[in-house]
C-alpha positions as CSV (number, residue, x, y, z in Angstrom):
1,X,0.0,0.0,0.0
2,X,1.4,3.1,-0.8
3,X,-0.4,6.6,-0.3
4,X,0.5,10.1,-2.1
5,X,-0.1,13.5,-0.5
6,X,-1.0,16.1,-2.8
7,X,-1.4,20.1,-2.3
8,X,-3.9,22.1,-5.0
9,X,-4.5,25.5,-3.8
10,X,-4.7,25.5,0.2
11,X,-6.5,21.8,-0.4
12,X,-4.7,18.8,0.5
13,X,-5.3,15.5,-1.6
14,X,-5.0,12.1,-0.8
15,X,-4.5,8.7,-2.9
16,X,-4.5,5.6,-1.5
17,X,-2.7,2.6,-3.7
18,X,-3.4,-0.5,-2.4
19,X,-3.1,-3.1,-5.4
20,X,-4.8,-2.4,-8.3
21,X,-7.3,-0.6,-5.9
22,X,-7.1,3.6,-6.1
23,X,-9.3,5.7,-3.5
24,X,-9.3,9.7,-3.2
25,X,-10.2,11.7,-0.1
26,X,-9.2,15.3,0.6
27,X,-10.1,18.1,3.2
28,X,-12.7,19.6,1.9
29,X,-14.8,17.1,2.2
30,X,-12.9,15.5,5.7
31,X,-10.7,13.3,4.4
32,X,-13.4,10.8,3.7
33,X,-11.7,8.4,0.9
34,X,-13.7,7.4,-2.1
35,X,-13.2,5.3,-4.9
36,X,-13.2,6.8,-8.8
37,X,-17.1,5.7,-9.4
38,X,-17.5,8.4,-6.4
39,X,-15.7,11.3,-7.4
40,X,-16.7,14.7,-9.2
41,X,-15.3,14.5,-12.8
42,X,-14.6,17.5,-14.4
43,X,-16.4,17.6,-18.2
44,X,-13.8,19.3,-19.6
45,X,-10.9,17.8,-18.1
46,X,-12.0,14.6,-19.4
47,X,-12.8,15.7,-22.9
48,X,-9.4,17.0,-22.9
49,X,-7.8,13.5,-22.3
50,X,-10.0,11.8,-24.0
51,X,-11.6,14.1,-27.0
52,X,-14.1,11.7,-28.5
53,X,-16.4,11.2,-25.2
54,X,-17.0,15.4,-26.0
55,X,-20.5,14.3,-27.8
56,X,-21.1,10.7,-25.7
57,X,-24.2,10.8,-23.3
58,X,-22.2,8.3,-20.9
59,X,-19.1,10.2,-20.9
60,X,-18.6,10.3,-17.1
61,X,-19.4,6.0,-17.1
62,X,-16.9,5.5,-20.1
63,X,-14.0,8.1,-18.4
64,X,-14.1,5.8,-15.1
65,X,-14.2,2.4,-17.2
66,X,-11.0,3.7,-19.3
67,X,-9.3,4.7,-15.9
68,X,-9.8,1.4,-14.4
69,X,-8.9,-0.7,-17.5
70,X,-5.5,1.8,-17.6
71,X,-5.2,0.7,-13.6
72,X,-5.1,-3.4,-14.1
73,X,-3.2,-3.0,-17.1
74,X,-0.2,-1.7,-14.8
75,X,2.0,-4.2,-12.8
76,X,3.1,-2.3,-9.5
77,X,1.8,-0.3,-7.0
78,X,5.0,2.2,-7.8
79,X,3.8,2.2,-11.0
80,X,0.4,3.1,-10.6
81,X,1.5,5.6,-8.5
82,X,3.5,7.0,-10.6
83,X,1.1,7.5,-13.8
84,X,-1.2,9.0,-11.0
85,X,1.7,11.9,-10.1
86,X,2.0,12.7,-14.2
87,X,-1.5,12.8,-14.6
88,X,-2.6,15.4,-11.7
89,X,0.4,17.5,-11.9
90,X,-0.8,18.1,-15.6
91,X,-3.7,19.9,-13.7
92,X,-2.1,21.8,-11.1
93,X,-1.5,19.2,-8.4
94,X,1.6,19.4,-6.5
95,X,3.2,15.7,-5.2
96,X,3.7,16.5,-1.7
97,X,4.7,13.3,0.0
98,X,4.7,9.4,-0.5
99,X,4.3,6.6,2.0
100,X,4.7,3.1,1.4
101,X,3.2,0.5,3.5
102,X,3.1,3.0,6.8
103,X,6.9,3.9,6.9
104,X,8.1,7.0,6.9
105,X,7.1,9.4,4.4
106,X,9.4,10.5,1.5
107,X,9.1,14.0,0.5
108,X,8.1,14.5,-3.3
109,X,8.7,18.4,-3.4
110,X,10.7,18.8,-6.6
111,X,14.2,20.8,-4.9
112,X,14.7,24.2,-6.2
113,X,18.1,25.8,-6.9
């Protein structure tokens, strides 16, 4: 199991890897972890990564299948955890800190010079 701390704005974001299973929480809603299925999905953010569901009345269903089917396609926990830090820090998310299996946490701030 490895968890990832994120920091969008003055909101904190967390994502739980445990296996092929991914859950979300953050403060705004008190920490309360959720699975995909349960999360707010922004229209446009998903027509931008995935321009043909712009016109499809199940776009929101087919986004979550293709999320999950890109999820069990990937062989590690690292690795899932990894395509999850790419993919929010295209929308502003900052990786704040990883820990794996309850250890101490590893800071993820990229260093600046």
């Amino acid at each position: 199991m490895i968890d990832y701390i994120f920091h969008f704005g003055n909101e904190v974001v967390l994502v739980k890897v445990d296996g092929a299973n991914v859950t979300f929480g953050n403060t705004t809603y008190g920490a309360m972890m959720a699975p995909i299925d349960g999360l707010k999905l922004d229209k446009q953010g998903v027509i931008k990564e995935f321009p043909e569901l712009a016109y499809a009345e199940d776009w929101r269903e087919q986004a979550i299948k293709r999320f999950k089917w890109k999820i069990k396609d990937m062989t590690s926990e690292k690795e899932i955890g990894n395509y999850i830090i790419e993919d929010l820090k295209r929308y502003g998310y900052q990786p704040y800190l990883m820990q794996v299996q309850g250890f101490r946490p590893i800071s993820l701030r990229e260093k600046t010079q």
